[in-house]
C-alpha positions as CSV (number, residue, x, y, z in Angstrom):
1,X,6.6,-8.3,-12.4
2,X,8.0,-8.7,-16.2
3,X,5.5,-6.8,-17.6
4,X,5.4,-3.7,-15.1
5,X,9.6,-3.7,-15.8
6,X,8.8,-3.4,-19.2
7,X,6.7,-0.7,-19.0
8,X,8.7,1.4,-16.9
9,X,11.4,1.0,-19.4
10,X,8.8,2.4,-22.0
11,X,7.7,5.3,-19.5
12,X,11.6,6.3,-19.3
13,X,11.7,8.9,-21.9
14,X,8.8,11.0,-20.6
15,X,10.3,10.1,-17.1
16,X,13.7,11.7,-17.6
17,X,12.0,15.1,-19.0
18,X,10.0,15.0,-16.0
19,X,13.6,14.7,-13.9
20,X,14.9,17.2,-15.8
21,X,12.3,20.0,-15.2
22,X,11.6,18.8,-11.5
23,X,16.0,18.8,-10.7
24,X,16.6,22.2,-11.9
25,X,20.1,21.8,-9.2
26,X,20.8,18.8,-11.1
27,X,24.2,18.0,-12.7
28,X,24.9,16.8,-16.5
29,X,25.9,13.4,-14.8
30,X,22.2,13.6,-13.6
31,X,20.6,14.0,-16.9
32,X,23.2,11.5,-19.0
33,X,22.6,8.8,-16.4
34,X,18.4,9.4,-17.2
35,X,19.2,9.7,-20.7
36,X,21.5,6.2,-20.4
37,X,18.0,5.0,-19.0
38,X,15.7,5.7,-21.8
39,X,17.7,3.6,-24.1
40,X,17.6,0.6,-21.8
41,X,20.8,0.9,-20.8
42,X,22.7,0.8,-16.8
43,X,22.3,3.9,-15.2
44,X,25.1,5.6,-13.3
45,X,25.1,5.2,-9.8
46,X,26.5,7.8,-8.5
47,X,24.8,11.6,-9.8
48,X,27.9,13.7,-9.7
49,X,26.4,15.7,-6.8
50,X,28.6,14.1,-4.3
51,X,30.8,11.0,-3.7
52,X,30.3,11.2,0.4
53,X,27.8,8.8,1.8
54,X,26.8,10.3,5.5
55,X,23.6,9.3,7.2
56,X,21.3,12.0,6.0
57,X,17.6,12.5,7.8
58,X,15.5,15.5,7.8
59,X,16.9,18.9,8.0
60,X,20.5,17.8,6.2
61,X,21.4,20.0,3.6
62,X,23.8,20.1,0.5
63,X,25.9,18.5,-2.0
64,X,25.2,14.9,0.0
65,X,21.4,15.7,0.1
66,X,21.2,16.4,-3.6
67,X,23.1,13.1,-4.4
68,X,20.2,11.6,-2.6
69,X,17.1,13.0,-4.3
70,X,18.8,12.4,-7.7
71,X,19.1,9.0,-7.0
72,X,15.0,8.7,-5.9
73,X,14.7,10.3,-8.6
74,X,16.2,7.4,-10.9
75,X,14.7,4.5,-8.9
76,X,11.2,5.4,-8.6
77,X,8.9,4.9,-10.8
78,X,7.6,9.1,-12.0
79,X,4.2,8.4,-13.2
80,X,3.4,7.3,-9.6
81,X,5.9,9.4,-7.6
82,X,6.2,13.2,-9.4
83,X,10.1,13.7,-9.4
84,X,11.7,15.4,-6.4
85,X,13.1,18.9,-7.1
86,X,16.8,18.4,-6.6
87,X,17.7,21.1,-4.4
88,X,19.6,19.4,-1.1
89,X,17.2,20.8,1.3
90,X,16.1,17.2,3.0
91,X,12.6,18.4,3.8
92,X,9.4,16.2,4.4
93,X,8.8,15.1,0.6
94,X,12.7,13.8,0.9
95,X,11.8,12.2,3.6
96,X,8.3,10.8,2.6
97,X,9.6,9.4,-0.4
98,X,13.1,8.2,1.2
99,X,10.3,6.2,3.6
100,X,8.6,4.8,0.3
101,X,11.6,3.4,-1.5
102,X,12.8,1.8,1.4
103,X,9.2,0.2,1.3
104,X,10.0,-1.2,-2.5
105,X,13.5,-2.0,-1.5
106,X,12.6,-4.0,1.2
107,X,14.2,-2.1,3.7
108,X,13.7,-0.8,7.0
109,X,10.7,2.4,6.4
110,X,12.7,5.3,8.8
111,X,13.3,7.5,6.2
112,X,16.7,8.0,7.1
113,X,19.4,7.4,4.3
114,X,21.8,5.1,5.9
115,X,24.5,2.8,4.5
116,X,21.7,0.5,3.6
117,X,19.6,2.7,1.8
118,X,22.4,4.3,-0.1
119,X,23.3,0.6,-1.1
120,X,20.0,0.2,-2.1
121,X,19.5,3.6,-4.5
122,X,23.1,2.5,-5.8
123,X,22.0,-0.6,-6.8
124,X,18.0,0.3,-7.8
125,X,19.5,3.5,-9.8
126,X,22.2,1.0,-12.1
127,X,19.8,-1.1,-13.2
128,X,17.7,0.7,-15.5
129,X,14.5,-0.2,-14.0
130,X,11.8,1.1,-11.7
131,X,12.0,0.1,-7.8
132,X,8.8,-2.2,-7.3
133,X,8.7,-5.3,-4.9
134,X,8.8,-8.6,-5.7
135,X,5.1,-10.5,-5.8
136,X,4.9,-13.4,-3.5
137,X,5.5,-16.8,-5.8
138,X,2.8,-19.6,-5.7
139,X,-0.4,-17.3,-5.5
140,X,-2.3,-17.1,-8.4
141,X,-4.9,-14.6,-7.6
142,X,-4.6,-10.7,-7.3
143,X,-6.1,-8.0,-5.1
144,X,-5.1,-4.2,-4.0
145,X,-6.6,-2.0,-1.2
146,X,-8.2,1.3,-1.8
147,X,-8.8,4.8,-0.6
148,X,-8.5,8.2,-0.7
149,X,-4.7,8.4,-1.5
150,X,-4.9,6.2,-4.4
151,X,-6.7,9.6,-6.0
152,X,-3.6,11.7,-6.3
153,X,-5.2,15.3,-7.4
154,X,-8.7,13.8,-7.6
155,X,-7.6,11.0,-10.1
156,X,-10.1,8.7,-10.8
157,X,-8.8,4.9,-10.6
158,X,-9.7,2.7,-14.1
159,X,-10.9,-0.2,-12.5
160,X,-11.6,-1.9,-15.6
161,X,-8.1,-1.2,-16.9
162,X,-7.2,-2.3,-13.3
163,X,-8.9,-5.6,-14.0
164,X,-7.2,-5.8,-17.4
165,X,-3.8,-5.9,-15.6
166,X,-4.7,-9.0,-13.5
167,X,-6.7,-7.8,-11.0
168,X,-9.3,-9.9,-9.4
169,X,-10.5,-8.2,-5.7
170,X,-10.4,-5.3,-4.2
171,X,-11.3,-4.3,-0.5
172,X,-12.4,-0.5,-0.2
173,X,-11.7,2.0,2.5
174,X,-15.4,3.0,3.6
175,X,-14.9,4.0,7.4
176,X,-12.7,5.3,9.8
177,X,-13.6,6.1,13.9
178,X,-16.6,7.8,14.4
179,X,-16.1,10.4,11.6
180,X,-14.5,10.2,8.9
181,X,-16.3,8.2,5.1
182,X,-13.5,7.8,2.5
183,X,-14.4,10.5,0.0
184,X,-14.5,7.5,-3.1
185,X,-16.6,4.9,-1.1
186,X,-19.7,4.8,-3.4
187,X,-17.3,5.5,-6.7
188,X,-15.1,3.3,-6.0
189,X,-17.1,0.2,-4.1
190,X,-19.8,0.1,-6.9
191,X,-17.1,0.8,-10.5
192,X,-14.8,-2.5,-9.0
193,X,-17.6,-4.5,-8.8
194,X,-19.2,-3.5,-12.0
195,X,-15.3,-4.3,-13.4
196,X,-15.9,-7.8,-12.4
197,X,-14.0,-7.4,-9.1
198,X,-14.6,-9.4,-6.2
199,X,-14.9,-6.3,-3.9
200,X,-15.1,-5.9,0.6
201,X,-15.6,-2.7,1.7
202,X,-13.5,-2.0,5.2
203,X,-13.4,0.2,8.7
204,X,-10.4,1.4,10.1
205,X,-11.4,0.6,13.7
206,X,-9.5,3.2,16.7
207,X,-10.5,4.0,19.9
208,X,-9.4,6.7,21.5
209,X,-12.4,6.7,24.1
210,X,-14.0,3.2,25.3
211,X,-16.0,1.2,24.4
212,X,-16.9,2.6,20.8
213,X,-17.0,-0.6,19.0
214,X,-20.9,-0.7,18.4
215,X,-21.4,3.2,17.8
216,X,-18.6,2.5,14.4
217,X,-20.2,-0.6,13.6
218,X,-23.2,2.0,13.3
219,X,-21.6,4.6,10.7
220,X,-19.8,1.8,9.1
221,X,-23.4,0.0,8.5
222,X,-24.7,3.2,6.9
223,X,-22.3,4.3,4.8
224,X,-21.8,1.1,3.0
225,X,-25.6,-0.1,2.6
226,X,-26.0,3.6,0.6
227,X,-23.6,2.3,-1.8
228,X,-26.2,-0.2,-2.5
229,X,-23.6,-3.1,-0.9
230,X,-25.7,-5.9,1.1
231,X,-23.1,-8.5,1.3
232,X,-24.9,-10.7,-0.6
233,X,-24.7,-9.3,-4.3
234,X,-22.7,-11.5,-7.0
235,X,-19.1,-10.0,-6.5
236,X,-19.8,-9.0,-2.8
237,X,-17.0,-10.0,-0.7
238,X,-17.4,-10.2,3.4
239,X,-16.8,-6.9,5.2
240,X,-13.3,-6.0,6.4
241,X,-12.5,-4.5,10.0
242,X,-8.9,-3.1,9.7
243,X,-7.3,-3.8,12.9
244,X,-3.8,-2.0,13.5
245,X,-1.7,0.3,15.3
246,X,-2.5,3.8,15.8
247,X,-2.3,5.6,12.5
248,X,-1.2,9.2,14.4
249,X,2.9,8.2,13.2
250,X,3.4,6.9,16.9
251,X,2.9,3.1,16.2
252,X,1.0,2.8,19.4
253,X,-1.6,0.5,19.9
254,X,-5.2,1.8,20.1
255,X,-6.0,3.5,23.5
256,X,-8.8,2.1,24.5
257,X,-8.5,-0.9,21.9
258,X,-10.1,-4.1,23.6
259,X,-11.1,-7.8,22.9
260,X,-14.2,-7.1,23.9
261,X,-15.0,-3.7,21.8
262,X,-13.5,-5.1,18.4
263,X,-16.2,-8.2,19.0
264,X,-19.0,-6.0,19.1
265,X,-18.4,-4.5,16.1
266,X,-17.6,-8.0,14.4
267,X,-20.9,-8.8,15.9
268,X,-23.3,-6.5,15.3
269,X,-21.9,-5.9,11.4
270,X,-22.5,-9.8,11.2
271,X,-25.9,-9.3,12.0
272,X,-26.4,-6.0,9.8
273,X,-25.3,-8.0,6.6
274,X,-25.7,-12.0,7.7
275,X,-22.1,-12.1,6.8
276,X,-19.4,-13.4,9.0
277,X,-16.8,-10.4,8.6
278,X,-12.8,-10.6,7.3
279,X,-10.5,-9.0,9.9
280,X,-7.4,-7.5,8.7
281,X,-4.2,-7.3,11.0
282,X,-1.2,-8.7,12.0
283,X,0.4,-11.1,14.3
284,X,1.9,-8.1,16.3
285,X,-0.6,-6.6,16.5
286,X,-2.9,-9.2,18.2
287,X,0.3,-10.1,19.9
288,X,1.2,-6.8,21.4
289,X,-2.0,-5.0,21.4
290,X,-4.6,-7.4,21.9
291,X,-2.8,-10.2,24.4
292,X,-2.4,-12.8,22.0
293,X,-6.2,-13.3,22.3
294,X,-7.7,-16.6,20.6
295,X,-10.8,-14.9,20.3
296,X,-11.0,-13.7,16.2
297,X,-9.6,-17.3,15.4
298,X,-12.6,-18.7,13.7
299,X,-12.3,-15.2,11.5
300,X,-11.1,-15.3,8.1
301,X,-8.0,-12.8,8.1
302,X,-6.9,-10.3,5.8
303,X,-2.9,-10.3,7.2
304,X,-0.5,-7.3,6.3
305,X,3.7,-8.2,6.2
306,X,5.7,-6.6,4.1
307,X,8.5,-8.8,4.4
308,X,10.6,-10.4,1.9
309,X,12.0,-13.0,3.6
310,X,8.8,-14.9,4.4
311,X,6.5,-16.9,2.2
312,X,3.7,-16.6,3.5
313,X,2.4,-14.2,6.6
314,X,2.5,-15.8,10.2
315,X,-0.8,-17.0,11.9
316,X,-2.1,-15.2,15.0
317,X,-2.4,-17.5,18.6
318,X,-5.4,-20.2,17.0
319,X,-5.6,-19.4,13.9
320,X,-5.1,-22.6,11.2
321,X,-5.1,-20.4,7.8
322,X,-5.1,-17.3,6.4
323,X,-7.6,-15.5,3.0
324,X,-5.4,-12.7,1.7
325,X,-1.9,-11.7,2.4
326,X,-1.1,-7.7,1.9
327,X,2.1,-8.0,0.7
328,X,3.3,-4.8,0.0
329,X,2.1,-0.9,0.0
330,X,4.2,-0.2,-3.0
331,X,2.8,-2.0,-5.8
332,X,2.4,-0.1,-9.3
333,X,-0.6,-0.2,-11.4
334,X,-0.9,1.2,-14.3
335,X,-4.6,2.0,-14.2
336,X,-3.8,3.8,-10.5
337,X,-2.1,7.0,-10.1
338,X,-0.7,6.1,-7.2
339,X,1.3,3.2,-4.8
340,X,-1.0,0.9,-3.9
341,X,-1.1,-1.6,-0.8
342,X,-1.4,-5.2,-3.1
343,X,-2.4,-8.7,-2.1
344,X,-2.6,-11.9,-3.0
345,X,-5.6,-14.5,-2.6
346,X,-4.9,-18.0,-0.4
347,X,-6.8,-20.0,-3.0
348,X,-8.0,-20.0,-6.1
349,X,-9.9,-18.0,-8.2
350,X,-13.2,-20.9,-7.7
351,X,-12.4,-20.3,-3.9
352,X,-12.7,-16.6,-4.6
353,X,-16.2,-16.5,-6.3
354,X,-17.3,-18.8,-4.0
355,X,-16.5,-16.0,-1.5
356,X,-17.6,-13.2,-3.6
357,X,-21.7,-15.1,-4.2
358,X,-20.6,-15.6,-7.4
């Protein structure tokens, strides 16, 4: 995380014009404390807008507000999040980006700013560096996850600058539901591979009728084997079947989500490529959603916690071990435009081409 430190403190100067123009409310403490910044130095904590620290959420308004957004302003990262305009109206983009540097910090993602998460921006915005979590210690291989929002604008990703930076996989979005291909699947599949990335294309399984498990293991099938992917290429990693909560903002689990529907898309993908697929979740998730089922035990999983606390994720009911832990969905690249969801590999990088045909 040296390196990405170091380059933010390079990115500063360009960072604190972009402030400037974006904060056009902003006070002169604002622009000293950026300026303070670009030379390496601490940065003020407190903007000038306002001393009083009230819980603010969407639809606050004034001096308080203002004090906020300068602050994001200072603690995240520009070339990846454009600067908020400084204005105190604590609208959606507040919110949004209040919800993703509580996601770097570590902190509970509600985007409310409570006493924690002015703690946090006080702390973040003194230190003269770019908010960007912590990467899990002992793992020695890299990976992000893909899709449409990592093309901010249409931005094309550098995968071979991407590989440069440490990069060693990468699983695609390819599928969601019934209807819906990720825009960048055939781009973006076939460039990380040709990179030298060990690349998994995945589905984003839902279910809001039943059963509907072997009609998206259909589209899935089809969009992915027109990217020329069989599974069995040198850098081809297993498919993924993303298995999560609802992604409507209601944290629900999926409707009509059952044991029984997710195995026949396992099953019938498995046949289509002769490839045992990944499945990506959480404990929760199987926990809450799917009664701590045994069944996806002899699976290798792809498991998403963000904690900080933990060292490695915890194992759903039968499972001994674990292939890639997503440890974060705020991780900055510098050939990405955008936050990206980042991983590390439970093995090593031999273990990896093994699983990659390579």
């Amino acid at each position: 995380m040296e390196r990405r430190n170091l380059r933010g403190l390079l990115a500063l100067t360009g960072a604190s014009l972009a402030l400037l123009l974006a904060s056009t409310t902003a006070s002169t403490a604002t622009a000293d404390a950026a300026g303070r910044a670009a030379r390496g130095g601490p940065v003020a904590a407190v903007c000038g807008h306002s001393d009083a620290r009230p819980t603010l959420r969407r639809g606050a308004s004034g001096a308080e507000v203002q004090e906020a957004q300068c602050l994001l302003n200072l603690t995240m990262e520009p070339g990846h999040h454009p600067p908020l305009v400084v204005d105190g109206d604590f609208g959606g983009g507040t919110e949004s980006r209040v919800a993703q540097f509580q996601s770097c910090a570590g902190l509970a993602k509600d985007g409310i700013v409570g006493p924690n998460t002015w703690a946090a921006l006080a702390d973040w915005s003194a230190r003269g560096t770019y908010c960007e979590p912590p990467r899990p210690a002992g793992y020695a291989v890299d990976g992000v996850d893909t899709s449409v929002y990592q093309h901010p604008g249409g931005a094309a990703i550098d995968w071979s600058g991407l590989r440069a930076e440490g990069v060693e996989f990468a699983t695609v979005k390819a599928t969601r539901g019934l209807n819906v291909t990720d825009p960048y699947l055939a781009t973006d599949l076939e460039a990380a591979r040709r990179a030298g990335l060990a690349v998994a294309p995945y589905h984003f399984y839902t279910a809001a009728t039943a059963p509907t498990g072997p009609a998206q293991a259909d589209r899935f099938i089809a969009a992915v084997r027109a990217t020329g992917y069989t599974g069995h290429r040198p850098g081809d990693l297993p498919p993924v079947l993303d298995l999560e909560r609802m992604d409507d903002g209601t944290g629900r689990c999926p409707v009509h989500g059952s044991v029984a529907d997710v195995t026949a898309w396992l099953n019938k993908v498995e046949t289509a490529f002769g490839r045992k697929p990944v499945i990506y979740t959480q404990k929760s998730f199987l926990d809450d959603c799917m009664g701590s089922t045994t069944a996806f035990a002899g699976y290798g999983l792809q498991l998403a916690d963000y904690r900080r606390s933990i060292t490695r994720p915890p194992l759903p009911a039968g499972s001994a071990s674990w292939l890639m832990w997503q440890y974060t969905e705020s991780a900055l690249f510098d050939a990405i435009r955008a936050p990206v969801n980042a991983d590390v590999f439970n093995g090593t990088r031999a273990d990896l081409d093994r699983l990659a045909n390579r």
